[in-house]
N, C-alpha and C positions, 0 to 999 in steps of 0.2 A: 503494500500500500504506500507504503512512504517510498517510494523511487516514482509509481503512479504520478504521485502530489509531485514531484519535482522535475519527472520528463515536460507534464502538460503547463506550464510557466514558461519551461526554456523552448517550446517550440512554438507558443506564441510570441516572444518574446522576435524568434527566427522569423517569424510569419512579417512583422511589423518591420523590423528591417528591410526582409526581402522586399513588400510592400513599398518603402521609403526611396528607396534604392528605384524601383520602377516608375512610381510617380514622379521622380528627379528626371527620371530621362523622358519621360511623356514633356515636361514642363518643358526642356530646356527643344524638345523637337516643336513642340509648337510655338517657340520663337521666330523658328525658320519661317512657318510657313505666315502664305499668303502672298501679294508682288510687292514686286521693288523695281525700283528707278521710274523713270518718266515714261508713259504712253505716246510718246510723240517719235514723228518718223527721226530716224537718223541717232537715236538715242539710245542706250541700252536699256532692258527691262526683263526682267525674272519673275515666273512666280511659283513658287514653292509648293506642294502638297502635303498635307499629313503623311501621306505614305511615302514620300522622299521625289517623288516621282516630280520633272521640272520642265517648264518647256521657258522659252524665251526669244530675245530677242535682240544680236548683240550692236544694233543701231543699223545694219543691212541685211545679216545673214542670220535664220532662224535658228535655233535647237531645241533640241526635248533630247530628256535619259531618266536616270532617277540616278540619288543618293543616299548617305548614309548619317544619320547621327550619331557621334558617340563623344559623348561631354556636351562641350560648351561649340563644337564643330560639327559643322557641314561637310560631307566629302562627297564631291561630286562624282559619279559614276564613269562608266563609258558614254558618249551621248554623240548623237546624229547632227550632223551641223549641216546647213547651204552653203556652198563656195561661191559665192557673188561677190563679185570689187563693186566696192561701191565708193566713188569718189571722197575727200573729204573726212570720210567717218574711219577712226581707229577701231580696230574691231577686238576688243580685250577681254572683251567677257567670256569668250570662247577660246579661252585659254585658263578657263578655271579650273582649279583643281580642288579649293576646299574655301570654306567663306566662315566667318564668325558675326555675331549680332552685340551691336554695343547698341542699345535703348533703341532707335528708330532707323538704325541706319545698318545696312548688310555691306559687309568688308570683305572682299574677294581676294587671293589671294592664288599665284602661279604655284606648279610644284617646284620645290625648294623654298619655299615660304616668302619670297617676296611679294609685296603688295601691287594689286593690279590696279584696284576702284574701288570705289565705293556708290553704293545703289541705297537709296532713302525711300523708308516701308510708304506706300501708296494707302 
């Protein structure tokens, strides 16, 4: 009886954890989602999915993929892009590899961790 009493405390105790731990990561994915940047032609714009899944727009040439969260980071997938030159517009978004959210504004960032842009939540 007494081991009883002391298994069912420590496995709620696991329960509440495990719990805490998974609501941390729901919270910190649904930062990602929703768009970002400007709706206007010639400009970059993203927009995120609960399910990772992303299409966009990187001021010429479209894409869609999905990605991944894990922590406070975005890791973008494999994803489909348009090769269209489009005069004028730097095409940078389509060279992302992973992004982070600081309050209203989504930070893109190359692989090797340099910074590409920044896109502001819509």
């Amino acid at each position: 009886m007494k081991t009883a009493r002391l298994v069912r405390p420590a496995i709620a105790i696991a329960a509440a954890v495990v719990l805490a731990a998974l609501s941390g990561c729901s919270s910190s994915a649904s930062s990602f989602t929703g768009s970002w940047g400007e709706d206007t032609a010639g400009q970059p714009s993203l927009t995120i999915e609960s399910d990772g899944t992303f299409h966009g727009n990187d001021g010429c040439n479209d894409m869609s993929g999905k990605g991944t969260v894990s922590g406070d980071t975005f890791t973008f997938g494999p994803f489909a892009s348009t090769l269209k030159a489009c005069e004028g517009v730097t095409p940078w978004l389509n060279l992302a590899h992973t992004a982070k959210v600081d309050g209203d504004t989504l930070t893109v960032y190359k692989n090797g961790g340099d910074k590409l842009g920044t896109l502001a939540k819509r």
